[in-house]
N, C-alpha and C positions, 0 to 999 in steps of 0.2 A: 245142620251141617252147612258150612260154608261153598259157598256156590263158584267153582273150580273155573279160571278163567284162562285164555290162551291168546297169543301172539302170532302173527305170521309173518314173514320177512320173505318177498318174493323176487329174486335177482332174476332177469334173463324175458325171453320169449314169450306171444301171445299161450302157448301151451303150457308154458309153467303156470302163467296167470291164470289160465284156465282150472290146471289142476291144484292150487291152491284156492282156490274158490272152493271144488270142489272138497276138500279138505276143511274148508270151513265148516259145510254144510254137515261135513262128516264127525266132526268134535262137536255139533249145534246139537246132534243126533244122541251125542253120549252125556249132554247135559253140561258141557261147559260154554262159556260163555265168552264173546272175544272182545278184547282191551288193547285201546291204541297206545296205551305205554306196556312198553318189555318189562318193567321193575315191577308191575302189577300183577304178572302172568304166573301162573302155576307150570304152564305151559309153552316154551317157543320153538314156533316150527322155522328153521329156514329151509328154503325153497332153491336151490342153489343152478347155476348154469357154467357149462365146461365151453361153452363155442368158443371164446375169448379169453384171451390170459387175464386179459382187466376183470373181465365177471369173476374168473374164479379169485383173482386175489382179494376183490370185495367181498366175497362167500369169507373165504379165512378173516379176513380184517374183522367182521362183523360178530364171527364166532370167538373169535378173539376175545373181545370186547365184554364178552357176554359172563364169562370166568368170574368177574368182580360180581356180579349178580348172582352168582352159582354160591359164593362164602359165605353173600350174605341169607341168603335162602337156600341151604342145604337139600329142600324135598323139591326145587322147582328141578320139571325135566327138558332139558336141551337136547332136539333133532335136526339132524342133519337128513335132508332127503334133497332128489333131484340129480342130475348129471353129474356136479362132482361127489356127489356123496356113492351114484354109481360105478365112479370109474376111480374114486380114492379113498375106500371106505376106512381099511388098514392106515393111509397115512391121517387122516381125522383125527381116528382115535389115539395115534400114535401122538402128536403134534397137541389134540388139545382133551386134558387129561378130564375135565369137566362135560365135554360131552355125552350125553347116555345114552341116544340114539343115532344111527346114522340110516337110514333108510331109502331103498333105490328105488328107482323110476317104476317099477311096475309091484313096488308093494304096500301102495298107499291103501288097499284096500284092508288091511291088517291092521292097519296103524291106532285103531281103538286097542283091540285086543293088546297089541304090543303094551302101548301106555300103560294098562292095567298089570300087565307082567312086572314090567319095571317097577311098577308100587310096591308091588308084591313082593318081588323076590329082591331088589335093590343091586341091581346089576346092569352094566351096560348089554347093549344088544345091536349087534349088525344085521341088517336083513337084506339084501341087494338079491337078492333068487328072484330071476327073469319070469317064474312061470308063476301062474295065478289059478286059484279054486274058480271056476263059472260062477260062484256064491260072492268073490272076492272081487271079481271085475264087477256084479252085477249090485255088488253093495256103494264100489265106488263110481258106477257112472250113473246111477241113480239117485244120487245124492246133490239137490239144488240148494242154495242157500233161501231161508223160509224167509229173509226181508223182501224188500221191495227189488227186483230185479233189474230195471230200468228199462233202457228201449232196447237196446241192443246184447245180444247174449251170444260165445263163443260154444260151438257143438263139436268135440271131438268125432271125427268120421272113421279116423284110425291111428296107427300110433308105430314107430320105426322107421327104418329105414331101409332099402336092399342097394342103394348107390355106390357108396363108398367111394365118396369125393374127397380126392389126394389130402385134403386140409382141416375135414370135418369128423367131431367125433361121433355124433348122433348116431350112427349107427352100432357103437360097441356099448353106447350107454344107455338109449332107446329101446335097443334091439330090433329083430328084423321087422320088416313090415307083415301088418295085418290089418284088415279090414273091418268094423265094426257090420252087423248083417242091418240091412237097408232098413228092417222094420223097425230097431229098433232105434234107430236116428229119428224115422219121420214120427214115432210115436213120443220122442223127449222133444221133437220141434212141437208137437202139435200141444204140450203139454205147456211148454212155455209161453206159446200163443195167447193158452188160455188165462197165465199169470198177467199178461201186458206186454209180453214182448215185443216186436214187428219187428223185427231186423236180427239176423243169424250170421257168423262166419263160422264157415265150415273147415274145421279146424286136421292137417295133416303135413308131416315133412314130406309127403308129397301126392298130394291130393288127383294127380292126372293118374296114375296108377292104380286105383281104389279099384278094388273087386276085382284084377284082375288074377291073384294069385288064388283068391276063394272061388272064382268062376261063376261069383255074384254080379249084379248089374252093372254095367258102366259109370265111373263119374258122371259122365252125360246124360243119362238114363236117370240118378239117383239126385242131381239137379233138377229134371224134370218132374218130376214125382215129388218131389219138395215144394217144387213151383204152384202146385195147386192146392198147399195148403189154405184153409181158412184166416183170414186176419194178419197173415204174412205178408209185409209190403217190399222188403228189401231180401235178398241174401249175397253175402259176399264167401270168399276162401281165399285162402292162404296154404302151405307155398304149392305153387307149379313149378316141376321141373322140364325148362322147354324140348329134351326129348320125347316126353310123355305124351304132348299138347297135341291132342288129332285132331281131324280136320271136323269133326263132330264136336268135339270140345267147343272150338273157335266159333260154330255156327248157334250154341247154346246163344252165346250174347246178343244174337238178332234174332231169335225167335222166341224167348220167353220175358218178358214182363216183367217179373218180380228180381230177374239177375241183374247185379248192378254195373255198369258200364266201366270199370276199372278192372285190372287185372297185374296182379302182380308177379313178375316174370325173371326170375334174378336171372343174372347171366353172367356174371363175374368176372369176364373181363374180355377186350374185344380182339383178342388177339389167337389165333387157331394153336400157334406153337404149346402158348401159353393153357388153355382149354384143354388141350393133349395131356399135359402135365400134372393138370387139374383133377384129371379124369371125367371131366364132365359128360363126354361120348354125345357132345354134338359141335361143330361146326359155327361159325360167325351166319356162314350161308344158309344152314340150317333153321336158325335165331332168326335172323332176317325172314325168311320165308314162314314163321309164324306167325311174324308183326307184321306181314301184307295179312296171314289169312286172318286174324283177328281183326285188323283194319276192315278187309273188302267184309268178311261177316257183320262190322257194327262201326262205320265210319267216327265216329264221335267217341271210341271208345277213350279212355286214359290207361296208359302202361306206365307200370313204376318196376322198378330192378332192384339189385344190388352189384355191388362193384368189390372186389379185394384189391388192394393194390401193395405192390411191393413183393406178391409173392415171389419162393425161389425162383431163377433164372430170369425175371420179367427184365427187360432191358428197357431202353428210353423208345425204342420204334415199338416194342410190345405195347408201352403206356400210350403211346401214339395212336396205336388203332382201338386202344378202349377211349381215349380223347372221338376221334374219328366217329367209333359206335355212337357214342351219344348222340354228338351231333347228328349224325345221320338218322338214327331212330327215333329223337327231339323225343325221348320218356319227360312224363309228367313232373316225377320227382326219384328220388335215390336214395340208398343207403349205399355207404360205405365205409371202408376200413380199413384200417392195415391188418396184413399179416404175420399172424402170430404163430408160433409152431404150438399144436398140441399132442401130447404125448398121447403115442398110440397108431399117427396117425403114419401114411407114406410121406408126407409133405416135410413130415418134423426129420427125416432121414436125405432129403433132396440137398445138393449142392445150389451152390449159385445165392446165398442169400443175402437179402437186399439190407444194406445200412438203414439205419432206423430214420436221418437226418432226410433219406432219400424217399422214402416212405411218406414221409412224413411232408415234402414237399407236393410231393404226387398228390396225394390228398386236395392237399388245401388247393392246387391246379385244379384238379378235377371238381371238387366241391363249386371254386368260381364258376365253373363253366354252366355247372347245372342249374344255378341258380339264377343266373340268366336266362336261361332256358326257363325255368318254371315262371320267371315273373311273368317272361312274355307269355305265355301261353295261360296266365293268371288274369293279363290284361284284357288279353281277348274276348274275355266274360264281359270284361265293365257295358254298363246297357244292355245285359240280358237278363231274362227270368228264369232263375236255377229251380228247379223243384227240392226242396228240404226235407229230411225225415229231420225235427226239433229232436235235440239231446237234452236239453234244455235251460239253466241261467248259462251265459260266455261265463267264463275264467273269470274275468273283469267284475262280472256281478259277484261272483263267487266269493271272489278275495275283498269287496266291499260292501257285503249282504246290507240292504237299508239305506243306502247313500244316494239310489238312484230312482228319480220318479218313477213306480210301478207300471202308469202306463206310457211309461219313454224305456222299461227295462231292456237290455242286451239279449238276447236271445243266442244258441250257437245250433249247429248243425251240418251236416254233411250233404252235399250232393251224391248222386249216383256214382259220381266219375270220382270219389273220396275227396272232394277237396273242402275245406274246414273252412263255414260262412259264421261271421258272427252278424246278426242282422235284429234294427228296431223295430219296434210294431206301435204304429200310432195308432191312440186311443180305438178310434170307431177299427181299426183292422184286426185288434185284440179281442174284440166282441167277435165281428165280423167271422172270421179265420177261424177264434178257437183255438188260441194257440197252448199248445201243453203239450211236455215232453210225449212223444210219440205221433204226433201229429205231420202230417203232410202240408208245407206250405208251399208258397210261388214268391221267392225271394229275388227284388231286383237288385242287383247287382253293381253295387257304386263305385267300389275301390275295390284296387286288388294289389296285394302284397307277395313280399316271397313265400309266406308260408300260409296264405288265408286269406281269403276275400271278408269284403262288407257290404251291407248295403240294408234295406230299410221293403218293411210289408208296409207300401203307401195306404193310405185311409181308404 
C-alpha cells in the first residue's frame, strides 16, 4: 500500500503554529507522512488567520492556487481550517469548488476521522461546531510531533477570548475563553523536558486571565509551579492583556529564576479617546502604571507592544500621543499595523475612517522612531556578557551549510530579555563551553544592530 503523504500551509500567529504542529503530529499518528512540496501530498492542510485582511487574502490566494493540483489529482484532499475557515466556512466552499474540507478552530481533534469519511463517502464536509468530546481535546493536545523537537517548544495554556476588542475577531472565531486545568500543562511541560526541551512559551489570547473563570490557580500561581520543574531553563508567554496584569503577575519577574526578563504587553495605541473606542477598558495611566510595576518588580526587564494605527477616528494628536507613549515608555521593540476592518467586528461599523495614504504614513513615522529606540537600547549591550539558551547554527550558517570553518562556526540565540545574539565560538571555548543547541552560554557582546546583536565565546 502506498504510504499517504500530507502538506501543511500555516498563515497567521504563534497559536496557529502551534496548532499546526500539533496537527502534524496528529496525521504522523494515522500513518501519513509529511512533504515539503504540495504536488506530492495526498493531503493539504491550510492553517488560515482572519486578524488581518492581508492574512486572509493570502489563505484564498493559496487556496486558489491549489484547484490546478485538484485536476490533476482527483483523490488528493484539500482543508481549510483555522479563523477564516471559522468565521467563512459557507463563503470557501462557495468561491472554491475543489475544496473538501473546511474545518474550525476547535475541531481539529476529529480531523483523522473526518479524512477517512471523505475517502469514504466522497463528499465535501464543514465542521466549525465550537464544542468538543473530552476524548477530542485530549487526542489533540496530546499529540507531539515524534522528531526531534528542538530547544524551544510552544504549550497551549488556553484558548479564546472574553474581550471583544472593537477591531478583533478572535473572539467569534476562537470562541470564549477557557482554561486548560494546571495538571495537565505541567505534566506536557514535564514530558517535553524529558524529550530535550528547556525553553516553553506559554501560549493564550490572554494569558493574565487564566483560571479565573474555572476558579483554578492564578497565572502567577501556574508560573510558579512550572518554575520548579526539572531541566527547565527558560519559560516565556504570550499575549497579556495590560488590564489583567496584577501586581502579583509583575512581581513573578523578580522572584522566580527560570521567567525570562521580557514581557510582551500590546497597547495599541497611546491615545485614551482612541483606547475608548478600541474597547480596550484600560487607560494610557493605567498602561503606564504597569510599566513602573513591572520595572520597580525586575529593573532590567524588556517590554515589547503592539501598535494599530489609522484606526477609525484616530486624528493626527491621537497618533501624537501614541508617538509620545513610545517615547516615554522606550519598549524594546514593536509591532505594528494598519487598520483593517474585519467583518463581524464593532470597529468595521465605526465612522471616522482613515485614508489608507494616511495609514500608511503613520506607519512608516512610527516604525522610524522605534527603530532608533531599539538600536540605542541594542547598543547599550555592546561590552557586556548576555547569558544565551543556543538555538543553534545563525541563519548565515543555515543558508551556507559547509562554507564556514566548524570551529569559527555562527552560532544564534536569545537572551532572557528576547533579543536575537548570533555569536562565534573559538576553538578552545567550543570544547570548553560545550556549545549545542540547548545549552547555556556567556556571550560577549560586540556589535549590535536594529534587529540583533553579535559578538564572539572568547577562547
Amino acid at each position: 500500500m502506498t504510504e499517504k503523504r500530507f502538506y501543511i500551509n500555516t498563515i497567521g500567529c504563534q497559536m496557529n503554529v502551534h496548532d499546526s504542529e500539533r496537527i502534524h503530529a496528529l496525521m504522523q499518528g494515522c500513518g501519513y507522512r509529511p512533504t515539503p512540496f504540495p504536488e506530492d501530498a495526498d493531503l493539504i492542510f491550510l492553517n488560515t488567520c482572519a486578524i488581518r485582511e492581508k492574512a486572509e487574502q493570502k489563505a484564498y490566494s493559496f487556496l486558489g492556487r491549489l484547484a490546478a493540483l485538484k485536476d490533476r489529482n482527483p483523490n488528493l484532499i484539500i482543508a481549510a481550517g483555522g479563523c477564516v475557515a471559522q468565521q467563512d466556512a459557507g463563503r470557501i466552499l462557495e468561491r472554491m469548488a475543489h475544496v473538501d474540507l473546511v474545518l474550525g478552530t476547535r475541531a481539529y481533534g476529529r480531523l483523522p476521522g473526518i479524512i477517512e469519511k471523505i475517502r469514504r463517502e466522497k463528499r465535501r464536509i464543514v465542521d466549525v461546531d465550537t464544542e468538543e468530546t473530552p476524548k477530542e481535546k485530549e487526542t489533540f493536545f496530546s499529540r507531539e510531533p515524534a522528531a526531534d523537537l528542538g530547544v524551544s517548544r510552544f504549550v497551549t495554556i488556553m484558548q479564546g477570548c472574553d474581550n471583544f476588542c472593537a477591531y478583533c475577531v478572535v473572539p467569534f472565531v476562537r470562541g470564549r475563553e477557557r482554561s486548560r486545568n494546571p495538571e495537565e500543562i505541567l505534566s506536557e511541560i514535564r514530558d517535553l523536558m524529558e524529550k530535550g526541551v528547556r525553553e516553553v512559551t506559554l501560549l493564550g489570547q490572554n494569558v493574565n486571565s487564566y483560571g479565573k473563570k474555572e476558579g483554578i490557580c492564578s497565572f502567577s500561581e501556574l508560573l510558579t509551579r512550572i518554575n520548579s520543574i526539572d531541566n527547565l531553563y527558560r519559560i516565556r508567554f504570550t499575549t497579556s492583556h495590560p488590564k489583567d496584569l496584577s501586581d502579583d503577575l509583575a512581581e513573578t519577574f523578580g522572584r522566580l529564576d527560570k521567567l525570562c526578563r521580557h514581557i510582551h504587553l500590546p497597547v495599541q495605541s497611546g491615545s485614551d479617546r482612541i483606547l475608548e473606542r478600541m474597547n480596550r477598558r484600560y487607560t494610557r495611566v493605567h498602561y503606564m502604571d504597569r510599566i513602573r510595576a513591572l520595572r520597580s518588580a525586575c529593573p532590567e526587564i524588556a517590554v515589547t507592544t503592539d501598535f494599530i494605527v489609522g484606526f477609525p477616528g484616530e486624528t493626527d494628536e491621537d497618533f501624537q500621543e501614541t508617538l509620545d507613549l513610545i517615547e516615554t515608555v522606550q519598549f524594546d521593540s514593536l509591532f505594528a499595523f494598519k487598520y483593517s476592518d474585519r467583518k463581524g467586528t464593532r470597529a468595521a461599523e465605526l465612522t471616522g475612517k482613515v485614508p489608507e495614504n494616511i495609514k500608511a504614513q503613520r506607519l512608516k513615522t512610527l516604525f522610524g522612531l522605534q527603530r532608533t529606540l531599539t538600536l540605542e537600547k541594542n547598543r547599550a549591550l555592546v561590552g557586556t556578557f548576555q547569558e544565551i539558551l543556543v538555538d543553534g547554527p545563525s541563519k548565515k550558517e543555515k543558508k551556507q551549510p559547509g562554507t564556514t570553518d566548524p570551529e569559527n562556526a555562527q552560532w544564534t540565540g536569545r537572551t532572557s530579555g528576547n533579543k536575537i545574539v548570533n555569536f562565534n565560538v573559538k576553538k578552545d571555548a567550543l570544547c570548553n563551553h560545550r556549545v549545542h543547541p540547548g545549552a547555556k552560554v556567556r556571550v560577549y557582546v560586540q556589535q549590535a544592530f536594529a534587529n540583533s546583536l553579535s559578538g564572539e565565546i572568547p577562547a
